[in-house]
KETORLO-570969 format. One record per atom (N, C-alpha, C): residue in three letters; atom name; x, y negated, z negated. Coordinates in nm, 4 decimals, m for minus. Each point is the difference from the previous one (the first is absolute). Layout:
<recs>
[ala CA [X Y Z]]
...
</recs>
This chain:
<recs>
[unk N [1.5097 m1.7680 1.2569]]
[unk CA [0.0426 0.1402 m0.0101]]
[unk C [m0.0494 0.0744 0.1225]]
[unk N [0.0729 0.0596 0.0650]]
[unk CA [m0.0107 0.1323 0.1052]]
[unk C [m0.1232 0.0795 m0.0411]]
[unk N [m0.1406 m0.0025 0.0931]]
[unk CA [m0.0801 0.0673 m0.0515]]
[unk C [0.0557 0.1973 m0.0012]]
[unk N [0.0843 m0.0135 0.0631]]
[unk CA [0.0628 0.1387 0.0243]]
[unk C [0.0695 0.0800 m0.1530]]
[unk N [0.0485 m0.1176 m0.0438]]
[unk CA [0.0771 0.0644 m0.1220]]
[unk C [m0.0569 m0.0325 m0.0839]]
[unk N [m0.1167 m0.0370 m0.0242]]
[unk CA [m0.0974 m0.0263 m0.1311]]
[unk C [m0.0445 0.1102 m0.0999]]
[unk N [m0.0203 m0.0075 m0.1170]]
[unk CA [0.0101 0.1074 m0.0759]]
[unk C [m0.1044 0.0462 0.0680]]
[unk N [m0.0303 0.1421 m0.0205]]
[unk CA [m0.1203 0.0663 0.0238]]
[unk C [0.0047 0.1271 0.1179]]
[unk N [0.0427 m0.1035 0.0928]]
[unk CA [0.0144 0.1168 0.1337]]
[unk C [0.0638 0.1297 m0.0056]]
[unk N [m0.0579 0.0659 0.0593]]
[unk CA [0.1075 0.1607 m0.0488]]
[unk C [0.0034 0.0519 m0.1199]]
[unk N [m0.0389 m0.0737 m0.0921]]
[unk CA [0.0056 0.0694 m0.1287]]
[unk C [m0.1013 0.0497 m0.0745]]
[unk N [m0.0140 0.1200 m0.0746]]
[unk CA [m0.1380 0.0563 0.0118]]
[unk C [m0.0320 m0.0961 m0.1380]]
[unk N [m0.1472 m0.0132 m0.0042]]
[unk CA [m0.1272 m0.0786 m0.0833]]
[unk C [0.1171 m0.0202 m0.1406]]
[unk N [0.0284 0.1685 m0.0003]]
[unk CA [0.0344 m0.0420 m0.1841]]
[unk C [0.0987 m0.0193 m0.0155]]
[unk N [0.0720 m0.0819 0.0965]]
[unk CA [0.1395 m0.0724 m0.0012]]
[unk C [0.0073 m0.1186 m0.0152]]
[unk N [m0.1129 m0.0656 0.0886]]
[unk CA [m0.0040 m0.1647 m0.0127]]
[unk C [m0.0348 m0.0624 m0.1470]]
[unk N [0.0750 m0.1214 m0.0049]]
[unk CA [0.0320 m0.0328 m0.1630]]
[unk C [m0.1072 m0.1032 0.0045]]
[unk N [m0.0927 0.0493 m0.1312]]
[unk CA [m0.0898 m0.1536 m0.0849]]
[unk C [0.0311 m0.1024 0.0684]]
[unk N [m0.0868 m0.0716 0.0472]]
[unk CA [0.0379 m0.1690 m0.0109]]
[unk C [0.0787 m0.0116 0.1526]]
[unk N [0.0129 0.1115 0.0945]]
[unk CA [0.0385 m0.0401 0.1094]]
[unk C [m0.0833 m0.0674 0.0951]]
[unk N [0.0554 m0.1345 0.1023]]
[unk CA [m0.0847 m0.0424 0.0668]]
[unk C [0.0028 0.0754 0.1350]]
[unk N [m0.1168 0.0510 0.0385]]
[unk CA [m0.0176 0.0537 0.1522]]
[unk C [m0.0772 m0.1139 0.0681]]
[unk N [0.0850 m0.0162 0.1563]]
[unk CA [m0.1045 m0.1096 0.0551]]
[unk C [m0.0990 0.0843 0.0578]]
[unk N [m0.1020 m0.0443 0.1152]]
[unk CA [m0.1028 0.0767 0.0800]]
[unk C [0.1089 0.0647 0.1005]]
[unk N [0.0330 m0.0381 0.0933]]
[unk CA [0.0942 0.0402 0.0640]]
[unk C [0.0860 0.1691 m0.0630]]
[unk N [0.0509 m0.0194 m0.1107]]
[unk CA [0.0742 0.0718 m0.0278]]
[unk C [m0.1030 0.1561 m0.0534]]
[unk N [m0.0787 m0.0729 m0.0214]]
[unk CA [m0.1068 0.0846 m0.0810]]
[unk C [m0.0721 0.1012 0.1518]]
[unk N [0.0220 m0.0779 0.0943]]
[unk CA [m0.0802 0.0497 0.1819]]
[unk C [0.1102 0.1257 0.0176]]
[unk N [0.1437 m0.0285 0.0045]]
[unk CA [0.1330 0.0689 0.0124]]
[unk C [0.0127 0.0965 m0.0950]]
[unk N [m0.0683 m0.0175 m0.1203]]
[unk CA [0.0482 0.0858 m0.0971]]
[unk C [m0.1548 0.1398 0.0651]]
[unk N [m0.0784 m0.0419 0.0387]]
[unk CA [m0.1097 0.0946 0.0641]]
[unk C [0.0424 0.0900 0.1221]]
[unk N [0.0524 m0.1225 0.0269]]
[unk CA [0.0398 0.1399 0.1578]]
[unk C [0.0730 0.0493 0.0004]]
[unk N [0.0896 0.0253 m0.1503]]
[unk CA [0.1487 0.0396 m0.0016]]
[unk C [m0.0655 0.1515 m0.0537]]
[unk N [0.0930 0.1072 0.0707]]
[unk CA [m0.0119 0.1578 m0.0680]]
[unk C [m0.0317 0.0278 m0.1441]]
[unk N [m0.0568 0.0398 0.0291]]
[unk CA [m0.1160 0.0785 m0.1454]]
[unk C [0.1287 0.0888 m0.0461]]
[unk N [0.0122 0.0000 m0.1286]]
[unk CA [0.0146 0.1422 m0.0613]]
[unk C [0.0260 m0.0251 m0.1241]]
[unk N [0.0412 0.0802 m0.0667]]
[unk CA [m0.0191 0.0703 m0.1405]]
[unk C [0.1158 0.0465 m0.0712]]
[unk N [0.0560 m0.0707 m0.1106]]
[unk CA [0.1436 0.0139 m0.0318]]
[unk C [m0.0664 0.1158 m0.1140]]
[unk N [0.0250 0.0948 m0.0348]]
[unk CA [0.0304 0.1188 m0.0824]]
[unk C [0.0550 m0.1086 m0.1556]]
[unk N [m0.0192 0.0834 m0.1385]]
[unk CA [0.0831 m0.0293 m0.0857]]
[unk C [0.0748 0.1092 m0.0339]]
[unk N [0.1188 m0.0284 m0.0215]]
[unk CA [0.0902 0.1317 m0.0660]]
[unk C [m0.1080 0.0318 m0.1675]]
[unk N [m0.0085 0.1267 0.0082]]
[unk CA [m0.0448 0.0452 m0.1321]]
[unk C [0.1107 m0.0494 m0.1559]]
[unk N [m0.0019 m0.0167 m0.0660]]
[unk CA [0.0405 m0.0411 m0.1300]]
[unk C [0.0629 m0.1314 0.0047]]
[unk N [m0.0318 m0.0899 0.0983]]
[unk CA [0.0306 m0.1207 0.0102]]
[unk C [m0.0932 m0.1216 0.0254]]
[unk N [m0.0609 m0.0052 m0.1128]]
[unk CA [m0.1122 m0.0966 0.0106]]
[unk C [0.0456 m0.1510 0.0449]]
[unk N [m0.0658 m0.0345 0.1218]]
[unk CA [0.0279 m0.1367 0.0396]]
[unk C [m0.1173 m0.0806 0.0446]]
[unk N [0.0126 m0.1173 m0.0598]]
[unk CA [m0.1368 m0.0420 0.0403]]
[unk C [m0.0046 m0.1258 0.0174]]
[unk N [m0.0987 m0.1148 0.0392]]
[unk CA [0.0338 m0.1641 m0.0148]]
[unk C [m0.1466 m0.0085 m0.0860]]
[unk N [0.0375 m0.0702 m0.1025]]
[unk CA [m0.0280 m0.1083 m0.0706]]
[unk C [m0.0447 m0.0969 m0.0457]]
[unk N [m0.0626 m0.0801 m0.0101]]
[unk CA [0.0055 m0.1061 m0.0793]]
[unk C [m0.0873 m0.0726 m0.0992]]
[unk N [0.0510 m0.0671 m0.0936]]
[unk CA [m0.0854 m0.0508 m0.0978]]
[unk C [0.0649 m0.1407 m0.0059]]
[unk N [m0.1320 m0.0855 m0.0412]]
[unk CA [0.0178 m0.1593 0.0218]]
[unk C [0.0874 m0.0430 m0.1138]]
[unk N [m0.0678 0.0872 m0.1115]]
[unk CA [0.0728 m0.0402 m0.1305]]
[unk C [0.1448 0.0158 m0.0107]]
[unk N [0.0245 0.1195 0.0117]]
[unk CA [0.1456 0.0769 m0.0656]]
[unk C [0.0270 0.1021 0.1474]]
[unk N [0.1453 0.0098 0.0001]]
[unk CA [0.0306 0.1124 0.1410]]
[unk C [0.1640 m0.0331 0.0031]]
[unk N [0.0274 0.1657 m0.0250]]
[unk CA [0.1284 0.0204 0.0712]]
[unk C [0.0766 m0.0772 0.0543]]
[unk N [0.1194 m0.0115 0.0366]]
[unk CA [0.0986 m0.0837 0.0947]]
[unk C [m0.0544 0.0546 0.1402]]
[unk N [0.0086 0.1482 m0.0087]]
[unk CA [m0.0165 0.1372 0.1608]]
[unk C [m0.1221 0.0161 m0.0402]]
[unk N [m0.1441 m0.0749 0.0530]]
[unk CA [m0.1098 0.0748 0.0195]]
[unk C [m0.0349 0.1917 0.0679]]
[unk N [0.1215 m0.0108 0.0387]]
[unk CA [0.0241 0.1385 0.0443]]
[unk C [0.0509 0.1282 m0.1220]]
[unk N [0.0499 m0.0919 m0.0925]]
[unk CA [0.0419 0.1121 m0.0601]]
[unk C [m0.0390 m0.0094 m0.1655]]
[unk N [m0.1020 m0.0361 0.0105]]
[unk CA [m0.0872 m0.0143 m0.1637]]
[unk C [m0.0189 0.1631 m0.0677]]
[unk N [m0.0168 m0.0364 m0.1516]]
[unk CA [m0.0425 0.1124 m0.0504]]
[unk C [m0.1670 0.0570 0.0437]]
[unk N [m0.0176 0.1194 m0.0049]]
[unk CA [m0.1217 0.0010 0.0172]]
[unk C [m0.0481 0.0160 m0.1466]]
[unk N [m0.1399 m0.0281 0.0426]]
[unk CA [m0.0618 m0.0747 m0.1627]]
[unk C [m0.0261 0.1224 m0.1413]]
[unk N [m0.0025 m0.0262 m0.1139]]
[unk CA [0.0197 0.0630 m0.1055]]
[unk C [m0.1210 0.0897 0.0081]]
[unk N [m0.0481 0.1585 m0.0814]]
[unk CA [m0.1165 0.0553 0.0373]]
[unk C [m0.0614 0.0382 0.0894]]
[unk N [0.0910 0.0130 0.1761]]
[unk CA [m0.0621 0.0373 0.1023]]
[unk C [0.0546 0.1076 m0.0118]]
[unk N [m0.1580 0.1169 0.0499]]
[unk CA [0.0387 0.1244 0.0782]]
[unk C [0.0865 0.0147 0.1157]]
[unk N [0.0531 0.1038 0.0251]]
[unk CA [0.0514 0.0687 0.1303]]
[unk C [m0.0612 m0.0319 0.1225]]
[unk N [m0.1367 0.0249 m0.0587]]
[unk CA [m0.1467 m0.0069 0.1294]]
[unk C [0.0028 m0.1517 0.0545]]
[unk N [m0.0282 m0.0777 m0.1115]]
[unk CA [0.0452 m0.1677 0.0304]]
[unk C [0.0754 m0.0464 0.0335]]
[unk N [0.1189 0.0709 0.0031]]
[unk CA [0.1440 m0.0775 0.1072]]
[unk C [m0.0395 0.1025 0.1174]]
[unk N [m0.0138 0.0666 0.0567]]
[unk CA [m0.0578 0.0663 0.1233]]
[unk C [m0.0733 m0.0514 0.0376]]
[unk N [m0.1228 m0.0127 m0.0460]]
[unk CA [m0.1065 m0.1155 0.0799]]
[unk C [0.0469 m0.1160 0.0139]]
[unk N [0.0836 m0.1041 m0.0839]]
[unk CA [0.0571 m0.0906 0.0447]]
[unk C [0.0574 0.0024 0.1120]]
[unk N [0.0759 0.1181 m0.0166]]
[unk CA [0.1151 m0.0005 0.1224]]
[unk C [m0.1363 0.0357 0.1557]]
[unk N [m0.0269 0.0645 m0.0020]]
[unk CA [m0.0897 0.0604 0.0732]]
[unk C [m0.0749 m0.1097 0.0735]]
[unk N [m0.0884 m0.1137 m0.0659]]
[unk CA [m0.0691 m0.1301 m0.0105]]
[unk C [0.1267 m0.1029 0.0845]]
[unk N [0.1074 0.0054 m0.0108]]
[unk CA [0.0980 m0.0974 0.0602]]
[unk C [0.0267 0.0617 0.1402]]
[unk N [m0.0553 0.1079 0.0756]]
[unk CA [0.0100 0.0471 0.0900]]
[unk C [m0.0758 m0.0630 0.1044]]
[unk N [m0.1244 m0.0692 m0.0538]]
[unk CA [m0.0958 m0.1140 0.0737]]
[unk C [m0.0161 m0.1411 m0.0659]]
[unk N [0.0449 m0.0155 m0.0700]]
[unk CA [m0.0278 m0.0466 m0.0841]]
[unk C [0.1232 m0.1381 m0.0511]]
[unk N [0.0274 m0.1363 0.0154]]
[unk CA [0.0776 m0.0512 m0.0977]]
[unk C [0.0139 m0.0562 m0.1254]]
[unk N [0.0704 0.0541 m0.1009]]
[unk CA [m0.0739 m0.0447 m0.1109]]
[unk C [0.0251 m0.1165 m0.0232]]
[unk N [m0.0276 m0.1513 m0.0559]]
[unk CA [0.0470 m0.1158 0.0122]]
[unk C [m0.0395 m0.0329 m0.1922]]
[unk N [m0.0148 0.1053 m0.1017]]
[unk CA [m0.0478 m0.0330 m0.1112]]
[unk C [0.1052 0.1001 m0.1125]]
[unk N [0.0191 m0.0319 m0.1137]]
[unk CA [0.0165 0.0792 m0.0826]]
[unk C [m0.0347 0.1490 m0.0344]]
[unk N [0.0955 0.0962 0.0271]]
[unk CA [m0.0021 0.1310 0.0600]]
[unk C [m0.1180 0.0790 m0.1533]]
[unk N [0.0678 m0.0833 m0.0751]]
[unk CA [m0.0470 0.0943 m0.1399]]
[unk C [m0.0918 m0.0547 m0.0156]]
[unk N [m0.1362 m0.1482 0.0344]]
[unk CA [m0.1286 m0.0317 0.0132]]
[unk C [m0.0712 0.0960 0.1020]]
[unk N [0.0951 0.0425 0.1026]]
[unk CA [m0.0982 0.0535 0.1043]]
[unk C [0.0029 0.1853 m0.0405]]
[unk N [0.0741 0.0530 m0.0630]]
[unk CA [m0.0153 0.1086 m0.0567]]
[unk C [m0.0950 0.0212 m0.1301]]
[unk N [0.0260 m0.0793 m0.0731]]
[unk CA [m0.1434 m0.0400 m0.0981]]
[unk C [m0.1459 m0.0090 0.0382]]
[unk N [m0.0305 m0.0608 0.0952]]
[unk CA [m0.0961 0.0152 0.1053]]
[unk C [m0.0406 0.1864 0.0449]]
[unk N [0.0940 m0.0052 0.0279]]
[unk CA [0.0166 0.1258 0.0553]]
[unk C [m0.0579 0.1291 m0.0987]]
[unk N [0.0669 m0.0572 m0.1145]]
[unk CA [m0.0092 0.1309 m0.1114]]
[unk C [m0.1807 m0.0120 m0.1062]]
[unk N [0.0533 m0.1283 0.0084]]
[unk CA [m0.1900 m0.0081 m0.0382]]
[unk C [m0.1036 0.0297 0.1039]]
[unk N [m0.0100 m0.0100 0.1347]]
[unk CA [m0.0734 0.0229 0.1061]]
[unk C [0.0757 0.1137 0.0883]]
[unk N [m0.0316 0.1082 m0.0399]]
[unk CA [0.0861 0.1078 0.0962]]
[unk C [m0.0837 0.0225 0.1251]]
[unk N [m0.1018 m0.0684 0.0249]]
[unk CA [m0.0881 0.0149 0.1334]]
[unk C [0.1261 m0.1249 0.0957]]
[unk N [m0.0183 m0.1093 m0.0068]]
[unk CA [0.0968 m0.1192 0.0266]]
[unk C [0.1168 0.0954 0.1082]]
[unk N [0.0369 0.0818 m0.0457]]
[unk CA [0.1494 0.0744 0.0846]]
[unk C [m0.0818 0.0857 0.1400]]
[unk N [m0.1019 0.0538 m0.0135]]
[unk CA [m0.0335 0.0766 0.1356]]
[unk C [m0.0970 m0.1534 0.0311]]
[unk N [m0.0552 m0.0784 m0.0201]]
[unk CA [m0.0575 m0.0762 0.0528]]
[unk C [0.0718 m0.0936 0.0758]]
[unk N [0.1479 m0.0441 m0.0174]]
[unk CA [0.0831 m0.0712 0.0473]]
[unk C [0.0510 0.0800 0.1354]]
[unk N [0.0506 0.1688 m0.0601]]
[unk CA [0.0420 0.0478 0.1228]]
[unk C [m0.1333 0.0116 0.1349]]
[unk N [m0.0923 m0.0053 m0.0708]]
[unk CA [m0.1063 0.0303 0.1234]]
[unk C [m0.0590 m0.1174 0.0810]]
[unk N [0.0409 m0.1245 m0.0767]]
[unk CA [m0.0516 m0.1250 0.0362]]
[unk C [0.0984 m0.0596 0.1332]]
[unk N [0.1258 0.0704 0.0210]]
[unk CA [0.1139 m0.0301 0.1121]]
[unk C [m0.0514 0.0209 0.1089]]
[unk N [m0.0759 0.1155 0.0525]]
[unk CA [m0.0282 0.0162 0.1492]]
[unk C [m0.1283 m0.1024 0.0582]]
[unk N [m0.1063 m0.0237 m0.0811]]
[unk CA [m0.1111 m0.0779 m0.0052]]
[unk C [0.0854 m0.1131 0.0037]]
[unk N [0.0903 m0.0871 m0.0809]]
[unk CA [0.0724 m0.1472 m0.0069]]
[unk C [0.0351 m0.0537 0.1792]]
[unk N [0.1102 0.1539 0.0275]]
[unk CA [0.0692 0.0100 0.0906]]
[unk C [m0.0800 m0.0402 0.1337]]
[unk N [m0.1410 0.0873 0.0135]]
[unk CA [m0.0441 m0.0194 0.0504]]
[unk C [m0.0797 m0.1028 0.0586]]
[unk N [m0.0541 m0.0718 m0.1497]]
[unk CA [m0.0428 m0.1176 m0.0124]]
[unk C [0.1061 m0.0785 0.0768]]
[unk N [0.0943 m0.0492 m0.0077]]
[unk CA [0.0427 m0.1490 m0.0088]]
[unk C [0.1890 0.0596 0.0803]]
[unk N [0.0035 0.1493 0.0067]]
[unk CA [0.0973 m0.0046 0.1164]]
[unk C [0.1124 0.0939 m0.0928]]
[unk N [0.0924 0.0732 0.0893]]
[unk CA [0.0815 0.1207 m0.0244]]
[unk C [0.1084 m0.0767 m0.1004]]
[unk N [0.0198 m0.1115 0.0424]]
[unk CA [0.1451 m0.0687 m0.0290]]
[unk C [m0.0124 m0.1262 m0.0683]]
[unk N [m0.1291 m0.0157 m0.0502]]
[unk CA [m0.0152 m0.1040 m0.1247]]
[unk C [0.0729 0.0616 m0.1552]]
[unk N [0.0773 m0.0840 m0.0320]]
[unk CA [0.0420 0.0002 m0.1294]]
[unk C [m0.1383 m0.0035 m0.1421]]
[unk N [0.0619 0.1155 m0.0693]]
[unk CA [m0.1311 0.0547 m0.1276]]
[unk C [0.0912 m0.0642 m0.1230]]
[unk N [m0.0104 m0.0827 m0.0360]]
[unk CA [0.0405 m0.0059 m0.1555]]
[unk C [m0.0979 m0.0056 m0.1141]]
[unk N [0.0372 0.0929 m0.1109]]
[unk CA [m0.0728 0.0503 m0.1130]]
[unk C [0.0660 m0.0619 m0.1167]]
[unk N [m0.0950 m0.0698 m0.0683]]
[unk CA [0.1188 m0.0533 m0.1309]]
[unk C [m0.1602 m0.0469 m0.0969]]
[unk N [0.0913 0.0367 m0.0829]]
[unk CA [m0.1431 m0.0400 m0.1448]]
[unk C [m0.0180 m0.1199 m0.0598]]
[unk N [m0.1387 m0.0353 m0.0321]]
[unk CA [m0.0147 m0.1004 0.0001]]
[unk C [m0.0583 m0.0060 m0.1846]]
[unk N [0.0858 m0.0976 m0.0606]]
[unk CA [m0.0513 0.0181 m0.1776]]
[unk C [m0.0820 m0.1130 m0.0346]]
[unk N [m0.0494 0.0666 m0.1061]]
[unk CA [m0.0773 m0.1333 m0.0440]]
[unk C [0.0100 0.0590 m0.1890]]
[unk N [m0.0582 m0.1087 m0.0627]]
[unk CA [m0.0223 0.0486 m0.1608]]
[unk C [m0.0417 0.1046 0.0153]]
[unk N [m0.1449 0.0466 0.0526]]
[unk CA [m0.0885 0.0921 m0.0135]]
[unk C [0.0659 0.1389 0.0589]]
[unk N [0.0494 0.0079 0.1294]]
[unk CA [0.0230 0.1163 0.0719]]
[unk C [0.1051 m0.0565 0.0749]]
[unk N [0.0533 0.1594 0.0858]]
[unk CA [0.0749 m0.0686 0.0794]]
[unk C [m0.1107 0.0890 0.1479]]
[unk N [0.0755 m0.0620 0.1403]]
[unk CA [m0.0596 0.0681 0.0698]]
[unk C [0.0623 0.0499 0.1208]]
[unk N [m0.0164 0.0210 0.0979]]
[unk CA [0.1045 0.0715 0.1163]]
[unk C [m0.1019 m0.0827 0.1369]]
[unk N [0.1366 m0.0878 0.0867]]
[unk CA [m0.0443 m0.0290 0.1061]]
[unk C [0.0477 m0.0104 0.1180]]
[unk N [m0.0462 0.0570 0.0841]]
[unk CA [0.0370 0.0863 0.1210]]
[unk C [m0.0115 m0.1871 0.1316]]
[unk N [0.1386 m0.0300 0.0070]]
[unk CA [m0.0455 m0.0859 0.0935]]
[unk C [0.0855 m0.0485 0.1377]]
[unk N [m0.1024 0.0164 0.0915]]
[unk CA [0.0113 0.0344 0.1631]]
[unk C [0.0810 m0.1637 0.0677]]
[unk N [0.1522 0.0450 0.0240]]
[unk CA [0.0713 m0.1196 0.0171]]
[unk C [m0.0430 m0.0092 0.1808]]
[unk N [m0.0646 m0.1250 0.0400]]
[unk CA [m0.0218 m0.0086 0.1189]]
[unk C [0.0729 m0.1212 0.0732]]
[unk N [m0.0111 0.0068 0.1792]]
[unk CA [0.0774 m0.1353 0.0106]]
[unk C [m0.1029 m0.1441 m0.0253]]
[unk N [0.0352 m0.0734 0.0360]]
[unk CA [m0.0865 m0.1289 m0.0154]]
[unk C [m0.0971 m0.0436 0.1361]]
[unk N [0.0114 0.0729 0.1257]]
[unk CA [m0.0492 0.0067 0.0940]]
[unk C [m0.1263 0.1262 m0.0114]]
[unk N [m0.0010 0.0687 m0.1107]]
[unk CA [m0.0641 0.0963 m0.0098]]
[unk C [m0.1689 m0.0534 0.0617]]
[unk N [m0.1051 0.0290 0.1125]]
[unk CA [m0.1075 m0.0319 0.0130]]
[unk C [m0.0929 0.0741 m0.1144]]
[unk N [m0.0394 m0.0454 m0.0682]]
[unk CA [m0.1441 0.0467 m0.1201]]
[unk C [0.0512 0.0814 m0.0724]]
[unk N [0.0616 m0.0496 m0.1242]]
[unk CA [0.0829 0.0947 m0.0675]]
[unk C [m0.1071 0.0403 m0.0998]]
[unk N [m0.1043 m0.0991 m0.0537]]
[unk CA [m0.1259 0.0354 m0.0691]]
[unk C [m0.0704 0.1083 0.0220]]
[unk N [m0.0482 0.0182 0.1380]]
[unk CA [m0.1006 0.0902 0.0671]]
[unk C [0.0622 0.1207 m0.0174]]
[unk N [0.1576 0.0086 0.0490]]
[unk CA [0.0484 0.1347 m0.0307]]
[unk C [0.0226 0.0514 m0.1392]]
[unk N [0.0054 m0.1445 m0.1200]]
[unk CA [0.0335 0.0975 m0.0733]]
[unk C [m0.1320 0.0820 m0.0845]]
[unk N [m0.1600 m0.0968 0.0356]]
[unk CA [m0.1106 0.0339 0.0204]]
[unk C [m0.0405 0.0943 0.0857]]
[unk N [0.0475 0.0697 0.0908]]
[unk CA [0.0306 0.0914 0.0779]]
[unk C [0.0379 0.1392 m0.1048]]
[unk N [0.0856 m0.0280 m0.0792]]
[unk CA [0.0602 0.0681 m0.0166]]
[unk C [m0.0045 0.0716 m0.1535]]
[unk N [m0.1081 m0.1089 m0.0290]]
[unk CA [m0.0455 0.0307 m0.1516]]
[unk C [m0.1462 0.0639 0.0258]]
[unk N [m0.0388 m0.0696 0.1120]]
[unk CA [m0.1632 0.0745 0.0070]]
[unk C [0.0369 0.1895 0.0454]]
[unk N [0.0941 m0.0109 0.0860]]
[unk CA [m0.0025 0.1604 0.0549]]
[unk C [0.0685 0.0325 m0.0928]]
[unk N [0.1467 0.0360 m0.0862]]
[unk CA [0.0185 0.0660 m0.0538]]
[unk C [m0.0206 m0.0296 m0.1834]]
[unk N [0.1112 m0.1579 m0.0270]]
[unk CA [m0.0465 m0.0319 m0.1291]]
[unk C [m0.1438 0.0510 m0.1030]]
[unk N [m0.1027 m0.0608 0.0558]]
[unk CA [m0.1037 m0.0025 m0.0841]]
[unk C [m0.0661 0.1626 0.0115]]
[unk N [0.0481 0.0675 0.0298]]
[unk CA [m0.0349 0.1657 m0.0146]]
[unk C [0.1032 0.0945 m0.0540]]
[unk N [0.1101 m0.1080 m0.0867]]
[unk CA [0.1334 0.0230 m0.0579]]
[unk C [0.0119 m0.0657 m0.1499]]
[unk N [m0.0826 m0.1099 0.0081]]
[unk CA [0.0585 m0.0720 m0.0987]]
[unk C [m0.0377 0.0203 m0.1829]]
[unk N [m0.0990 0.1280 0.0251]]
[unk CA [0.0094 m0.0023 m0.1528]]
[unk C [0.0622 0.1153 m0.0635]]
[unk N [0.0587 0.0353 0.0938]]
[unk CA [0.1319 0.1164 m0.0701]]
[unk C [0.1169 m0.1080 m0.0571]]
[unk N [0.0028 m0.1295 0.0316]]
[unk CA [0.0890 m0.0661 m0.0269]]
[unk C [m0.0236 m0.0631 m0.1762]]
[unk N [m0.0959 m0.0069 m0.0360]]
[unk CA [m0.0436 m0.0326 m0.1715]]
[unk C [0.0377 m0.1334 0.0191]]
[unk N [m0.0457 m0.1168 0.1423]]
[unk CA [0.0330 m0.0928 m0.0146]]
[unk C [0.1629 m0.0709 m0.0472]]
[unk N [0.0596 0.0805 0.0706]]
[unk CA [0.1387 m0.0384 m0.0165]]
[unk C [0.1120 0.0283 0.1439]]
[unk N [m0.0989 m0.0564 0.0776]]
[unk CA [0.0834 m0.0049 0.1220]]
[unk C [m0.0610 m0.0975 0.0868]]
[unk N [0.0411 m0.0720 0.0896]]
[unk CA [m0.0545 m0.1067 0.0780]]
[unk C [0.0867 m0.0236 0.1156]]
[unk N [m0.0796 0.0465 0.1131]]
[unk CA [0.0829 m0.0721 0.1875]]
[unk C [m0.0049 m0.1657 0.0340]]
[unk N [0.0458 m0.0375 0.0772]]
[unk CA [0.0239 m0.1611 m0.0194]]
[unk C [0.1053 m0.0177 0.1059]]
[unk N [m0.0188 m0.0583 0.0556]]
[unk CA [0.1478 m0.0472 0.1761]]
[unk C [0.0348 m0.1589 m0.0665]]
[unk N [0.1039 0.0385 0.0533]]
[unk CA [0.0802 m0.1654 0.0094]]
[unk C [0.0469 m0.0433 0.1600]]
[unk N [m0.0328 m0.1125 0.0731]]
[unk CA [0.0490 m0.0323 0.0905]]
[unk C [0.0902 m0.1162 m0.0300]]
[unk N [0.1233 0.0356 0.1169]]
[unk CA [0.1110 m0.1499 m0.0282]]
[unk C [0.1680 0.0870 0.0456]]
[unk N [0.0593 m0.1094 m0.0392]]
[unk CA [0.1021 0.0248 0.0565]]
[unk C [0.0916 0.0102 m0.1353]]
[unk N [m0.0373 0.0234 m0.1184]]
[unk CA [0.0565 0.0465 m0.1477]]
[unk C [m0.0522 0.0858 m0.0660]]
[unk N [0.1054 0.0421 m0.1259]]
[unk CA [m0.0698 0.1012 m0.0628]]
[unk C [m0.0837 m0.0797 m0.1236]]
</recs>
């Protein structure tokens, strides 16, 4: 495949679909390509998706989940502005609604990430369940050439994380992936 026409390029974070493969290469191109910021039309909630179990035909065009506020599809929407979600929209709003610290801690955790580990690294946020809880995890898609992806993300927990992390009630966790998949 044409690293040129590979999913990803040009298209902002909360476009690229679950389960797409980015190589390193494409992931270098998708960095130096123009920054910006697609707007949502107001009364048209759009969002991506996904759950391992059960999901839509159009990850794009799911219901949003039963019992959410107004406030919770705004912060969703709001959160996909840096953010890709790669998890079940109505786990990560649940999160959300039991931990209302979780929503300014996510938005404030972007410029510190950014900084950490680079303007044009891909952020995907998707929840992680278990019997007990579920939880929210913020994780820093890097290339596979990345030098010391540890140190930075130790970097990055000593300066901002750990003087952050107990507004979170233990329900949030940073974590990088290096490679050439999602």
């Amino acid at each position: 495949m044409n690293s040129l026409s590979s999913p990803g390029l040009g298209t902002p974070q909360t476009e690229i679909p679950p389960g797409t493969s980015v190589s390193s290469q494409t992931l270098k191109m998708y960095e130096q390509s123009p920054y910006y910021v697609r707007e949502r039309e107001r009364g048209f909630p759009v969002f991506t998706s996904h759950s391992s179990t059960q999901f839509d035909l159009d990850p794009y065009t799911q219901d949003w989940p039963q019992g959410d506020t107004p406030l919770l599809r705004e912060q969703l929407i709001n959160l996909q502005r840096d953010y890709t979600l790669v998890s079940n929209t109505s786990l990560i709003t649940d999160v959300l609604a039991d931990v209302p610290a979780l929503y300014s801690l996510l938005q404030q955790a972007v410029r510190p990430l950014r900084l950490t580990f680079g303007e044009r690294k891909l952020l995907l946020l998707e929840a992680l369940e278990s019997d007990e809880d579920t939880i929210l995890r913020v994780l820093v898609k890097l290339p596979s050439d990345t030098t010391r992806p540890a140190e930075l993300m130790r970097g990055f927990k000593r300066d901002w994380w750990l003087k952050n992390c107990s507004r979170s009630q233990a329900s949030l966790v940073f974590d990088y992936e290096t490679g050439n998949g999602f």
